[in-house]
PDB file of N, CA, C and O in Angstrom:
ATOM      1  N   UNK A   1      -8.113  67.097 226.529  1.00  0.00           N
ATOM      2  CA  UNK A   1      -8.827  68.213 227.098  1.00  0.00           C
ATOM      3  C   UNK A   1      -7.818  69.093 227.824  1.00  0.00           C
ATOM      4  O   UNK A   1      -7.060  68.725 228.722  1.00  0.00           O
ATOM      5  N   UNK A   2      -7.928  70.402 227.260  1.00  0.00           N
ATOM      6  CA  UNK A   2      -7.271  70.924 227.998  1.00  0.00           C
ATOM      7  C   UNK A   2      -7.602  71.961 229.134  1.00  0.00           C
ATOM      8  O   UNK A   2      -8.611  72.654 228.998  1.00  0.00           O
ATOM      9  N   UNK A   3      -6.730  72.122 230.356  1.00  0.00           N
ATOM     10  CA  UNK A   3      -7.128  72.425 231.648  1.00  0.00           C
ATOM     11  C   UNK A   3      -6.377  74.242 231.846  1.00  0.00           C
ATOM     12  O   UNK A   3      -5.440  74.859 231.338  1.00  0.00           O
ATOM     13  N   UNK A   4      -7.287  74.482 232.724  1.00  0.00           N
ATOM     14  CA  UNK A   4      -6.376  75.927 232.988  1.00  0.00           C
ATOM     15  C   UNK A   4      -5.680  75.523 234.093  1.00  0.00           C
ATOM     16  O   UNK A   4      -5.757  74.452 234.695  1.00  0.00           O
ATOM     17  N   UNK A   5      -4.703  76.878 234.390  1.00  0.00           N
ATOM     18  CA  UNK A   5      -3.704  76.891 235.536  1.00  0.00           C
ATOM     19  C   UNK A   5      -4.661  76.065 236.873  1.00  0.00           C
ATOM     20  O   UNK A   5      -5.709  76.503 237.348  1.00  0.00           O
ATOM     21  N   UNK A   6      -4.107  75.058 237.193  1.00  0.00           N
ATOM     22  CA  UNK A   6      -4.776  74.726 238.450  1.00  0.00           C
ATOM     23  C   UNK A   6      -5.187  73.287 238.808  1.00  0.00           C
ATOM     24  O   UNK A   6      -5.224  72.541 239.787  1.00  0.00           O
ATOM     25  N   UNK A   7      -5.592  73.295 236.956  1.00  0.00           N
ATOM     26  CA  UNK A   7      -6.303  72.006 237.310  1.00  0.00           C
ATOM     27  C   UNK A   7      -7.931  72.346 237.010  1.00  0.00           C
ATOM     28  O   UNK A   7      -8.564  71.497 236.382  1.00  0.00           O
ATOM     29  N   UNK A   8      -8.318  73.041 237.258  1.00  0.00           N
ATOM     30  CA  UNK A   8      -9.695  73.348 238.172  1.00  0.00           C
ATOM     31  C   UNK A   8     -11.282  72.573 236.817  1.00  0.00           C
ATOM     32  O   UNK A   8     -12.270  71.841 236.880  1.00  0.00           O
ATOM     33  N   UNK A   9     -10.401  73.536 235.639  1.00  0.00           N
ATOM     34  CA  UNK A   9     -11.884  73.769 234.844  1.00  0.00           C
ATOM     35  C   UNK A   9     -11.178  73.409 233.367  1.00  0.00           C
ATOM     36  O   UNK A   9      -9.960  73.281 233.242  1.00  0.00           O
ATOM     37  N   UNK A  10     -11.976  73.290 232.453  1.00  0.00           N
ATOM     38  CA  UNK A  10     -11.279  72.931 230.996  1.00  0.00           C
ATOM     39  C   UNK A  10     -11.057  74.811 230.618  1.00  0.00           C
ATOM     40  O   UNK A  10     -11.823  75.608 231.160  1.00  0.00           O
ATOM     41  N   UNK A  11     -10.386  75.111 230.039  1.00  0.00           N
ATOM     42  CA  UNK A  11     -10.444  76.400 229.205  1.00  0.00           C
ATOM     43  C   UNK A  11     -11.304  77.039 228.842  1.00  0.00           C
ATOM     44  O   UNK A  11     -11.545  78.235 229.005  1.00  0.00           O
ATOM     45  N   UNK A  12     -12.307  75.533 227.830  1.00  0.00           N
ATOM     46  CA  UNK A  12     -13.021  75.827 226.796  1.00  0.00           C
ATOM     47  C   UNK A  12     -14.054  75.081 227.391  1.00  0.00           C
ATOM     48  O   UNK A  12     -14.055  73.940 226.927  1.00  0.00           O
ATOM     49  N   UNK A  13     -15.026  75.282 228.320  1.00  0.00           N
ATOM     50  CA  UNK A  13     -16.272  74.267 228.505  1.00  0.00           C
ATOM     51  C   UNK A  13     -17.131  73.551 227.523  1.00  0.00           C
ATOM     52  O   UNK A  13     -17.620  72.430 227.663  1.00  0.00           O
ATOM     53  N   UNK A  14     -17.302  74.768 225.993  1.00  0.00           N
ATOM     54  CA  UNK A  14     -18.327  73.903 225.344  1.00  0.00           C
ATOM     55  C   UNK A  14     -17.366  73.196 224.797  1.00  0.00           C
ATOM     56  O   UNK A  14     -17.655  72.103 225.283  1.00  0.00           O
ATOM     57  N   UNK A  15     -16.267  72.966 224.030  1.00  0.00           N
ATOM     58  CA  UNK A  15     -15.365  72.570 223.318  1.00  0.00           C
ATOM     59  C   UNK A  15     -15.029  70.997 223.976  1.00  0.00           C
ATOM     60  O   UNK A  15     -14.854  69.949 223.356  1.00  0.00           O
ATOM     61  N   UNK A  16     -15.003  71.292 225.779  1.00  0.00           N
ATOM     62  CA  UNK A  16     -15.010  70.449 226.249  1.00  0.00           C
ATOM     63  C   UNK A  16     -16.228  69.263 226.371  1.00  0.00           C
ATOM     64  O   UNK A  16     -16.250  68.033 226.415  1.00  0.00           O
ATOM     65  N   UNK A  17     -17.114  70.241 226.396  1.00  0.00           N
ATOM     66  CA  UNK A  17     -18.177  69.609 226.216  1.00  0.00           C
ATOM     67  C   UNK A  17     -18.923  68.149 225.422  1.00  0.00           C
ATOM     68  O   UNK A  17     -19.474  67.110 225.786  1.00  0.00           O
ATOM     69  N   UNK A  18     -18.472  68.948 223.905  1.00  0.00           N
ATOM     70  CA  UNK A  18     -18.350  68.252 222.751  1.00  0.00           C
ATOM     71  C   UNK A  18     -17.442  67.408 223.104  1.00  0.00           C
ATOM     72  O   UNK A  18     -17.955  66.294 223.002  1.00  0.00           O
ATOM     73  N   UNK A  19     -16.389  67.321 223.460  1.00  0.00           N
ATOM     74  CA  UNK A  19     -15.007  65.732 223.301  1.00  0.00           C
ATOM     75  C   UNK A  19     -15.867  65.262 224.152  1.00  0.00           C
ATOM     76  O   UNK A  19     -16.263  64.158 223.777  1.00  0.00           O
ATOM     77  N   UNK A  20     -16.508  65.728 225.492  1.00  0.00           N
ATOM     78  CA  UNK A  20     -17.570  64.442 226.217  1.00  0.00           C
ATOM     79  C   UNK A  20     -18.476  63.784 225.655  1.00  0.00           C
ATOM     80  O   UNK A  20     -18.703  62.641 226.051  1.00  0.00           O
ATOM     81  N   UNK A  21     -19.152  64.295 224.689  1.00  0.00           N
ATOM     82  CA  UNK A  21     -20.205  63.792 224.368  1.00  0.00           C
ATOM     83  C   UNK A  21     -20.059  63.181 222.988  1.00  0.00           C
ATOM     84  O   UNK A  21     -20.879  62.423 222.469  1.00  0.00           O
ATOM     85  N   UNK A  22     -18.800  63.640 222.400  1.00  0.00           N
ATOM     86  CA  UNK A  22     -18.156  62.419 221.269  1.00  0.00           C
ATOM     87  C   UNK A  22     -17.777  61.431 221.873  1.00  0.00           C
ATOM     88  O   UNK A  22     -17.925  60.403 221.212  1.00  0.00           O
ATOM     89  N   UNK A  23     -17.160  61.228 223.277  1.00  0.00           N
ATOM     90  CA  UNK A  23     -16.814  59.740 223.475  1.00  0.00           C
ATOM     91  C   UNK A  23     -17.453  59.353 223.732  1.00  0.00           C
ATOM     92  O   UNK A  23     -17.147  58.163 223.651  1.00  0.00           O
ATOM     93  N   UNK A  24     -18.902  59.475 224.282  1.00  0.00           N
ATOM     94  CA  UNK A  24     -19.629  58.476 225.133  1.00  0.00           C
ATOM     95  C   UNK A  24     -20.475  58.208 223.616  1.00  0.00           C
ATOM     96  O   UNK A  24     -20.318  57.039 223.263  1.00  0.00           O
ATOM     97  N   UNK A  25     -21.173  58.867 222.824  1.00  0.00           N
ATOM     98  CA  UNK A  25     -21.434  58.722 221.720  1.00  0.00           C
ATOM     99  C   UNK A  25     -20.751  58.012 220.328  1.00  0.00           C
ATOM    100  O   UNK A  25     -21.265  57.806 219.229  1.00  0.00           O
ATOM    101  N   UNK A  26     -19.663  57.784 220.729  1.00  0.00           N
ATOM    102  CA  UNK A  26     -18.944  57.143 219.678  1.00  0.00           C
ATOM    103  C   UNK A  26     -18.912  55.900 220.091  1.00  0.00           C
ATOM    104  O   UNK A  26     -18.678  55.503 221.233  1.00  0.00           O
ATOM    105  N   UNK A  27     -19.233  55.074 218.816  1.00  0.00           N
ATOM    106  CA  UNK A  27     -18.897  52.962 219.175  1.00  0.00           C
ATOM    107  C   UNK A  27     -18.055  52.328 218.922  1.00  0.00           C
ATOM    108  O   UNK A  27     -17.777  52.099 217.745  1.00  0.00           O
ATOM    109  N   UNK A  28     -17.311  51.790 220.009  1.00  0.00           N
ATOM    110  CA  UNK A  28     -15.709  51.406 219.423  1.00  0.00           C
ATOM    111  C   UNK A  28     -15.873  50.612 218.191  1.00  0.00           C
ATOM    112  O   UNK A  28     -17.009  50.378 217.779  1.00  0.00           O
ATOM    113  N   UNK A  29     -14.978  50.241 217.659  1.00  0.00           N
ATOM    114  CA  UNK A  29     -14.596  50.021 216.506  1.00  0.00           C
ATOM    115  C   UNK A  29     -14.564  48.040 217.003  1.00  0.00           C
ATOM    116  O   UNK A  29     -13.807  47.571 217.853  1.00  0.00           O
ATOM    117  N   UNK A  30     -15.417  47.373 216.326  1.00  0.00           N
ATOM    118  CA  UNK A  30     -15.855  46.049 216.782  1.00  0.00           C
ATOM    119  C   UNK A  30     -14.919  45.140 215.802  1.00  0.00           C
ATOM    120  O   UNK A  30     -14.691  45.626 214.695  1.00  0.00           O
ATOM    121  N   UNK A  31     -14.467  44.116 216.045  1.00  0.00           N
ATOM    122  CA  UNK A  31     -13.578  43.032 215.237  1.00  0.00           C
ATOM    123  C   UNK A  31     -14.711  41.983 214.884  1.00  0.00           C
ATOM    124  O   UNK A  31     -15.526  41.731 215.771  1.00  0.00           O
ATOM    125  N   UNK A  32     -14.815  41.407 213.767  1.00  0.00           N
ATOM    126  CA  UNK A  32     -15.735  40.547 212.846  1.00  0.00           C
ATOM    127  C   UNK A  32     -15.672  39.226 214.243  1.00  0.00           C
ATOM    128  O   UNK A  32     -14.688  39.154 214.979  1.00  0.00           O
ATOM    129  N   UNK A  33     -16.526  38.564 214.346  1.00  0.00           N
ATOM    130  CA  UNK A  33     -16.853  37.519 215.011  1.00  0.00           C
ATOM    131  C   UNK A  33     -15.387  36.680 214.766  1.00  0.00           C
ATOM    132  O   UNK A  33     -14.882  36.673 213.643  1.00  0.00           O
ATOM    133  N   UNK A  34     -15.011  36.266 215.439  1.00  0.00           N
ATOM    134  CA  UNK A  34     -13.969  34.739 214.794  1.00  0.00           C
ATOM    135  C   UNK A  34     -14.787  33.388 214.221  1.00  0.00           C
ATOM    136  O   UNK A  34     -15.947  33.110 214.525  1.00  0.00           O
ATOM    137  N   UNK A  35     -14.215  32.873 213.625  1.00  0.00           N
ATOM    138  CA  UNK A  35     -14.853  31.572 212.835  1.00  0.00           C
ATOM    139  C   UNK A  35     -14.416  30.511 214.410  1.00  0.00           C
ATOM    140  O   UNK A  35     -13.438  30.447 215.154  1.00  0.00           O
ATOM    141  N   UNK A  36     -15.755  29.819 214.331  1.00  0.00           N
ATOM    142  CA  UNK A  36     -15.555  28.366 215.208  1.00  0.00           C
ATOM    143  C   UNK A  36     -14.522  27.654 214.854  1.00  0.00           C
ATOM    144  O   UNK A  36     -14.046  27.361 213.757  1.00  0.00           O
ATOM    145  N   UNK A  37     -14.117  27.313 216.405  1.00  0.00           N
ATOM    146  CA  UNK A  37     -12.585  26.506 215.884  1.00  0.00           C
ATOM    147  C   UNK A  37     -12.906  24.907 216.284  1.00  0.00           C
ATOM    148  O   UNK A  37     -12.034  24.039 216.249  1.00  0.00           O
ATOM    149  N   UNK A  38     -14.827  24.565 216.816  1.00  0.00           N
ATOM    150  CA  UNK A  38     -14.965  23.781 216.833  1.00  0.00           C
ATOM    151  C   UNK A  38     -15.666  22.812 215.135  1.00  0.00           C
ATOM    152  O   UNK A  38     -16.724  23.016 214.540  1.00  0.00           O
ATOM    153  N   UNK A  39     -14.851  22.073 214.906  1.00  0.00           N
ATOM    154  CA  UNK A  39     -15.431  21.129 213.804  1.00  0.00           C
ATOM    155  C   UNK A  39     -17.052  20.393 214.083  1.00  0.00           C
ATOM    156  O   UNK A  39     -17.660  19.735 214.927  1.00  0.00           O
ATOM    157  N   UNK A  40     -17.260  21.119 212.524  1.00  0.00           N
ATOM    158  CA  UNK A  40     -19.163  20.403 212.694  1.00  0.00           C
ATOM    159  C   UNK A  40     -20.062  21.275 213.140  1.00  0.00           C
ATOM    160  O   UNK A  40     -21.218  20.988 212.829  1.00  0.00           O
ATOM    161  N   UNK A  41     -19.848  22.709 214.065  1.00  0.00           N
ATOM    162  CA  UNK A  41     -20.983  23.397 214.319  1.00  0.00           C
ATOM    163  C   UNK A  41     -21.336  23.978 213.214  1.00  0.00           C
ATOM    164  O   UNK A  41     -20.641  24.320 212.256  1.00  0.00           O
ATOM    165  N   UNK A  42     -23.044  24.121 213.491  1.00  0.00           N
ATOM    166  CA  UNK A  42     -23.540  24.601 212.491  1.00  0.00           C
ATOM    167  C   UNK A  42     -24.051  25.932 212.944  1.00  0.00           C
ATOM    168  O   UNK A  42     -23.825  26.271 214.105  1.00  0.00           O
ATOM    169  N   UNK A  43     -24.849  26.875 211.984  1.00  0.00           N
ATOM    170  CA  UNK A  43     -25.362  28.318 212.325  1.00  0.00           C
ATOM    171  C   UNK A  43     -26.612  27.940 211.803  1.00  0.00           C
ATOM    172  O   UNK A  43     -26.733  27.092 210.919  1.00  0.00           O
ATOM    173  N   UNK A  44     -27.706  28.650 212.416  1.00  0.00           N
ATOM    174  CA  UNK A  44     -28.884  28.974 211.410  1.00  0.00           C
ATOM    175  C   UNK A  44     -28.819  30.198 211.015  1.00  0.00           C
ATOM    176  O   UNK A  44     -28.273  31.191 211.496  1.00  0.00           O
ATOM    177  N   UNK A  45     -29.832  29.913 209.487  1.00  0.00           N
ATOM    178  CA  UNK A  45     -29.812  30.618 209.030  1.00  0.00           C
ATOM    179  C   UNK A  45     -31.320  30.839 208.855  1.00  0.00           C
ATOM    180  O   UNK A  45     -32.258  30.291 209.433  1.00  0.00           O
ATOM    181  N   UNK A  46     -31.303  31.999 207.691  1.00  0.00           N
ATOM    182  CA  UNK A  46     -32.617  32.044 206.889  1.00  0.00           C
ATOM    183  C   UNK A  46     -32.283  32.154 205.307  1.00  0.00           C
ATOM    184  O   UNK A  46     -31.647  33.078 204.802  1.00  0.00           O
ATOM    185  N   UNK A  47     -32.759  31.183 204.704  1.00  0.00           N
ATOM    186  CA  UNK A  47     -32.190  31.131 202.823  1.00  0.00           C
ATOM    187  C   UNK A  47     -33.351  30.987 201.904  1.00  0.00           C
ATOM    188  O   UNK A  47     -34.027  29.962 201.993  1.00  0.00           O
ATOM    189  N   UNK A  48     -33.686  31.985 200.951  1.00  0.00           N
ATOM    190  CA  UNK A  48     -34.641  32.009 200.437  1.00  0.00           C
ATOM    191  C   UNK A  48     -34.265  31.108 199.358  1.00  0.00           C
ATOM    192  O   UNK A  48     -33.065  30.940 199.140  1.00  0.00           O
ATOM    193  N   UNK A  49     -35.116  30.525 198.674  1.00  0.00           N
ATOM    194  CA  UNK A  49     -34.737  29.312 197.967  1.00  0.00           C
ATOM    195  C   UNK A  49     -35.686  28.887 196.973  1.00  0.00           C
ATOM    196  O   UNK A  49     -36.427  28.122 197.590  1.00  0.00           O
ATOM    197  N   UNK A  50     -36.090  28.955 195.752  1.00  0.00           N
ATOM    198  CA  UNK A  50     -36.954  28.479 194.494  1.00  0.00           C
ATOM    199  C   UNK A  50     -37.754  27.259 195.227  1.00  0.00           C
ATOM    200  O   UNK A  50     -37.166  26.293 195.713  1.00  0.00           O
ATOM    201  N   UNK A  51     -39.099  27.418 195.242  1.00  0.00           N
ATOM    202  CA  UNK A  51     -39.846  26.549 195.832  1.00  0.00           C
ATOM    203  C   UNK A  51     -39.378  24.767 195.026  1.00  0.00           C
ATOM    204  O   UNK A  51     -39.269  23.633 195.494  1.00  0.00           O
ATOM    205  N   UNK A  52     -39.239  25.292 193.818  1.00  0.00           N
ATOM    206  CA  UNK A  52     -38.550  23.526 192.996  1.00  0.00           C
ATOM    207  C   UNK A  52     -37.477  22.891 193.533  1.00  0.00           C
ATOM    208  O   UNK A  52     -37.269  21.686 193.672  1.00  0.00           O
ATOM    209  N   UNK A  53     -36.657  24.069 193.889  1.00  0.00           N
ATOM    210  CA  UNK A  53     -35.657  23.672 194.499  1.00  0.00           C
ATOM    211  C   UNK A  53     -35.446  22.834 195.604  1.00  0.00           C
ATOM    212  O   UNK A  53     -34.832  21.770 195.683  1.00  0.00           O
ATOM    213  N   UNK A  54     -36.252  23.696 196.716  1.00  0.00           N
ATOM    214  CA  UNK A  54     -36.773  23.175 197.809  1.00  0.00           C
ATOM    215  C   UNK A  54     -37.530  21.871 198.036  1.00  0.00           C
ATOM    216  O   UNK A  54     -37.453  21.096 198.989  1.00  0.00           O
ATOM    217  N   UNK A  55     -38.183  21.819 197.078  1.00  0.00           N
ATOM    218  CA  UNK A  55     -39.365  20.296 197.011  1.00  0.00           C
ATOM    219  C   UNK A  55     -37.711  19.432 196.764  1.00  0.00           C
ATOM    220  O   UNK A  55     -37.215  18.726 197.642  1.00  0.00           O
ATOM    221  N   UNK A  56     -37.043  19.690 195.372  1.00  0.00           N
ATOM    222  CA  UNK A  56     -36.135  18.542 195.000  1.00  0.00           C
ATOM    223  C   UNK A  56     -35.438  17.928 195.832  1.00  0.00           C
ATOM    224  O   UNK A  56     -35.187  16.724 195.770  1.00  0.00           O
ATOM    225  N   UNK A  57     -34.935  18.947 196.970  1.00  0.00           N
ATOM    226  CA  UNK A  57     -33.958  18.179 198.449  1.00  0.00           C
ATOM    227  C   UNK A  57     -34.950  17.464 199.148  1.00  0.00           C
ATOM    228  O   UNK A  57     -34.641  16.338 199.535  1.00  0.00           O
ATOM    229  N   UNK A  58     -36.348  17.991 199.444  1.00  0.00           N
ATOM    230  CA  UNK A  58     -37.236  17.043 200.267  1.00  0.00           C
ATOM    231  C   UNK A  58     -37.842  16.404 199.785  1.00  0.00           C
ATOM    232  O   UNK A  58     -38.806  16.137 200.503  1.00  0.00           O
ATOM    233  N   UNK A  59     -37.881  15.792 198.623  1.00  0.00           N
ATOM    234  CA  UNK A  59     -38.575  14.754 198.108  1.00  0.00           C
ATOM    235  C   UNK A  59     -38.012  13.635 198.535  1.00  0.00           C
ATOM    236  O   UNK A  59     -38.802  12.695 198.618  1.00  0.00           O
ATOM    237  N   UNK A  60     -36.641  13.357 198.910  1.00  0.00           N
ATOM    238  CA  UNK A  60     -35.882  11.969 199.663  1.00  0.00           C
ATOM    239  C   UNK A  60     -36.461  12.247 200.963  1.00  0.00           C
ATOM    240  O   UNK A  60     -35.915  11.451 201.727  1.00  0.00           O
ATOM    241  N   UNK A  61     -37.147  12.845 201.506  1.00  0.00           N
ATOM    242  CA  UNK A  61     -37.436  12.505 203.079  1.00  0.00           C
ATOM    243  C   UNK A  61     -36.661  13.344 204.061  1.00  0.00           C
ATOM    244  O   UNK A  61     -36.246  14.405 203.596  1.00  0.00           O
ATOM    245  N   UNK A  62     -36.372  13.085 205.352  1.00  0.00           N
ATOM    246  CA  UNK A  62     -35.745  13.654 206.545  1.00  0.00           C
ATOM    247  C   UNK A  62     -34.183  13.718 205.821  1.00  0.00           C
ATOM    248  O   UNK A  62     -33.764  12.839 205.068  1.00  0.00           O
ATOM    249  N   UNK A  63     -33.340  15.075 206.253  1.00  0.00           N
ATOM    250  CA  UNK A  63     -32.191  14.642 206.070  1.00  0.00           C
ATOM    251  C   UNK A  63     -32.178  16.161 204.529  1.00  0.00           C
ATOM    252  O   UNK A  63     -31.185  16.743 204.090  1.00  0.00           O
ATOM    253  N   UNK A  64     -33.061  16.273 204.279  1.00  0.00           N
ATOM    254  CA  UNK A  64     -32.762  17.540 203.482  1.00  0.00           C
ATOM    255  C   UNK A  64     -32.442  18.822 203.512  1.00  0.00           C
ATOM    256  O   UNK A  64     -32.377  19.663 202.615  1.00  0.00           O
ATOM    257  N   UNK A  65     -32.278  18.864 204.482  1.00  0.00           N
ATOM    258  CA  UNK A  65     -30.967  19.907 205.042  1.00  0.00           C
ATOM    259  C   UNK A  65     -29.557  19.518 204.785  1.00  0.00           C
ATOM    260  O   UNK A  65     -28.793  20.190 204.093  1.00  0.00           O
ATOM    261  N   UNK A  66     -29.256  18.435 205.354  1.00  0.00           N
ATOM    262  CA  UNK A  66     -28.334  17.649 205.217  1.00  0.00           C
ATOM    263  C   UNK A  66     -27.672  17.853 203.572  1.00  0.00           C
ATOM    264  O   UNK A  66     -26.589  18.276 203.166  1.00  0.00           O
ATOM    265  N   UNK A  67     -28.776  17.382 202.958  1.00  0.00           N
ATOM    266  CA  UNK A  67     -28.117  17.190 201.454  1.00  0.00           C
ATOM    267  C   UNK A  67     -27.724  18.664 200.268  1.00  0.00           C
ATOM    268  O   UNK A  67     -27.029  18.793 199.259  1.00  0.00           O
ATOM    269  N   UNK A  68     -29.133  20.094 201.570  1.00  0.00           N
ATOM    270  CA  UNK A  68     -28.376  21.014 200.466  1.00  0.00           C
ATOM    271  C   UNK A  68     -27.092  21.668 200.959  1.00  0.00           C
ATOM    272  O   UNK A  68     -26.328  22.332 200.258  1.00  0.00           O
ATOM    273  N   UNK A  69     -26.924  21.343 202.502  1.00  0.00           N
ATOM    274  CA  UNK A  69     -25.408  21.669 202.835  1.00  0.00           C
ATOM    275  C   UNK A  69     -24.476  20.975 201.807  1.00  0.00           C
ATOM    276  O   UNK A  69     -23.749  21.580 201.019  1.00  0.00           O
ATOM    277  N   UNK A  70     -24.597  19.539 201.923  1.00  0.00           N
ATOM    278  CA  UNK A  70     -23.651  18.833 201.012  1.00  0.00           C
ATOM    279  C   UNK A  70     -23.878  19.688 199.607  1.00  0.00           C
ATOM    280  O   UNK A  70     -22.991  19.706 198.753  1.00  0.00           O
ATOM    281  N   UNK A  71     -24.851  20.237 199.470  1.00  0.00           N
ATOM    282  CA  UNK A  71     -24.467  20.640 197.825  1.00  0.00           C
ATOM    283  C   UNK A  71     -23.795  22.144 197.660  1.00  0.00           C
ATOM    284  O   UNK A  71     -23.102  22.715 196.819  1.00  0.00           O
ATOM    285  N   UNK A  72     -24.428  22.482 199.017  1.00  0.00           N
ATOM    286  CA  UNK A  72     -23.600  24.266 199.090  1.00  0.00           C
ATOM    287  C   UNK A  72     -22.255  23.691 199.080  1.00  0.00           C
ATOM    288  O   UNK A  72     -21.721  23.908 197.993  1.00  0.00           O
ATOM    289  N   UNK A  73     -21.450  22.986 199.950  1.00  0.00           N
ATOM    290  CA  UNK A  73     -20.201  22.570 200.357  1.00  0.00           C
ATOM    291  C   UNK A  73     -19.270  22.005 199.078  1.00  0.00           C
ATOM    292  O   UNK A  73     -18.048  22.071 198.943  1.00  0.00           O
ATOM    293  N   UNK A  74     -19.904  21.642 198.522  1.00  0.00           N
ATOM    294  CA  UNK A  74     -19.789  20.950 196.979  1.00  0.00           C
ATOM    295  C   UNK A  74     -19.301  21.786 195.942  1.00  0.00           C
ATOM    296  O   UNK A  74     -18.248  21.696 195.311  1.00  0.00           O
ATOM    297  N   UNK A  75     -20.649  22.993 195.822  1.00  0.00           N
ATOM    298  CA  UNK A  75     -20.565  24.327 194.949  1.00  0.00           C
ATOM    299  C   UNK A  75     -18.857  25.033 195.638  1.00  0.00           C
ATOM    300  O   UNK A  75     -17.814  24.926 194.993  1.00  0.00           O
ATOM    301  N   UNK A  76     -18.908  25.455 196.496  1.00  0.00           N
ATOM    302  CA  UNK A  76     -18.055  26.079 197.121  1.00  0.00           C
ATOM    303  C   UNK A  76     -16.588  25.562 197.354  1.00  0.00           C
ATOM    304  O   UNK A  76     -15.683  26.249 197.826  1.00  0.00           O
ATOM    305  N   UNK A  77     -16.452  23.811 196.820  1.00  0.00           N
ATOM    306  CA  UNK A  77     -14.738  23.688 196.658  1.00  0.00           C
ATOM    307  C   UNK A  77     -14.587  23.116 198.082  1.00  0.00           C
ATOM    308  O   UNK A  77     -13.470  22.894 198.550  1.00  0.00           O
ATOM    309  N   UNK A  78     -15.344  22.958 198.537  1.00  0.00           N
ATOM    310  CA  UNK A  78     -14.942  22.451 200.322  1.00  0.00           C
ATOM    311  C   UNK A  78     -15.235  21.050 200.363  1.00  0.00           C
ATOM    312  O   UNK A  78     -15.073  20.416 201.405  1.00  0.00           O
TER     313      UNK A  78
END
């Protein structure tokens, strides 16, 4: 922003204006979450999923969560 002799006032008030109301209006620029560096936490989610699908992991009982992680983890090389 630039100022006249003095100090006092910007040059250009509306000009100035505008750079005020671009910064307060503008959203800094955000960095992606970091990945947990603790082992084993989990996230929820929400995963839409073929109702067959769904029955096939819970037909063994409690623990079918469990088993379609193991199969995402599986698919995915991990």
């Amino acid at each position: 922003m630039s100022r006249s002799p003095g100090g006092r006032r910007p040059s250009d008030p509306f000009k100035a204006a505008e750079a005020a109301f671009k910064k307060a209006t503008t959203k800094p620029i955000e960095e992606p979450p970091k990945a947990s560096s603790i082992p084993g936490v989990k996230g929820a989610v929400t995963l839409r999923i073929d109702q067959d699908v769904l029955e096939y992991f819970q037909q063994d009982g409690p623990g079918w969560q469990d088993r379609i992680n193991a199969a995402l983890r599986k698919a995915a090389g991990k």
